[in-house]
Every structure is written in structure tokens, then in C-alpha cells.
Residue, then its C-alpha position, 0 to 999 in steps of 0.5 A: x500500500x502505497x504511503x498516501x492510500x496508508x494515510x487515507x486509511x489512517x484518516x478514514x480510521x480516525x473519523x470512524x473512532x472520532x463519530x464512536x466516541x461522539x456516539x458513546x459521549x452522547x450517550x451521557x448528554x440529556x436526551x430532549x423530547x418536547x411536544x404539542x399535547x399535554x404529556x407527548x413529550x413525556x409518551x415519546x421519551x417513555x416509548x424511546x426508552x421502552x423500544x431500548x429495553x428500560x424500565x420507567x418508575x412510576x410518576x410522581x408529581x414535581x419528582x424524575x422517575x427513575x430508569x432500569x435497563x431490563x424489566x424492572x419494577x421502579x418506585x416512586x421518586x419517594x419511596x426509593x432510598x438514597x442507595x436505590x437512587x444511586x443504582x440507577x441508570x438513570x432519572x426522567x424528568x417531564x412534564x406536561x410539554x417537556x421531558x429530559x433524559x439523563x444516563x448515569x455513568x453506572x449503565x451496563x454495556x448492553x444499555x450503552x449499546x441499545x442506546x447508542x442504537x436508540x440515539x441513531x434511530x431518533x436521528x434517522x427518523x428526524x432526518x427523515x421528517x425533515x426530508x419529508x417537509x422539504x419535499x412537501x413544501 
């Protein structure tokens, strides 16, 4: 291999780890869901994390909920002791036009991976609606 196709193919490398690691860093940023209707927001952030194989806890008023990777049964914000807040993998907070996603560094591998699948999915489907729109107007 010639010396320039070797550094292309270092380049090419590169951009490939630099979008993994941007992928896994996002991981850890809030995930945004706003909507119209009273409480969209709160179904679309909850069927997101449901499609990526979490658990939600229940609702509770001015609280996050707390969230599980794997079929979970999750309290209230109140009934959860400090030791059962630090093990989760992380905590939902919405309400009724707005809600927030936000991933603990204590996320099992296979959580990492569903959502770096999940974050690429909303992406594709945003991109898509975008190019719909485009079409349509």
C-alpha cells in the first residue's frame, strides 16, 4: 500500500473512532423530547426508552422517575432510598410539554449499546421528517 492510500486509511480510521466516541459521549448528554399535547413529550421519551429495553418508575408529581435497563419494577421518586437512587441508570424528568433524559455513568454495556442504537434511530427518523417537509413544501 502505497504511503498516501496508508494515510487515507489512517484518516478514514480516525473519523470512524472520532463519530464512536461522539456516539458513546452522547450517550451521557440529556436526551430532549418536547411536544404539542399535554404529556407527548413525556409518551415519546417513555416509548424511546421502552423500544431500548428500560424500565420507567412510576410518576410522581414535581419528582424524575427513575430508569432500569431490563424489566424492572421502579418506585416512586419517594419511596426509593438514597442507595436505590444511586443504582440507577438513570432519572426522567417531564412534564406536561417537556421531558429530559439523563444516563448515569453506572449503565451496563448492553444499555450503552441499545442506546447508542436508540440515539441513531431518533436521528434517522428526524432526518427523515425533515426530508419529508422539504419535499412537501
Amino acid at each position: 500500500m502505497s504511503p498516501a492510500a496508508h494515510l487515507a486509511t489512517a484518516s478514514a480510521l480516525r473519523q470512524h473512532i472520532d463519530a464512536a466516541e461522539d456516539l458513546h459521549a452522547a450517550v451521557f448528554r440529556p436526551h430532549i423530547f418536547t411536544g404539542e399535547g399535554a404529556f407527548s413529550a413525556l409518551n415519546a421519551a417513555t416509548g424511546w426508552l421502552r423500544s431500548m429495553g428500560f424500565s420507567v418508575g412510576r410518576m410522581q408529581a414535581r419528582s424524575p422517575s427513575g430508569i432500569m435497563f431490563g424489566a424492572c419494577d421502579i418506585s416512586k421518586w419517594r419511596g426509593l432510598s438514597a442507595a436505590d437512587r444511586a443504582a440507577l441508570h438513570g432519572q426522567m424528568i417531564a412534564g406536561r410539554t417537556a421531558a429530559s433524559i439523563h444516563f448515569s455513568h453506572n449503565l451496563p454495556p448492553e444499555a450503552v449499546t441499545a442506546v447508542k442504537a436508540g440515539i441513531i434511530q431518533r436521528i434517522a427518523g428526524q432526518t427523515a421528517e425533515a426530508c419529508a417537509m422539504l419535499k412537501d413544501s
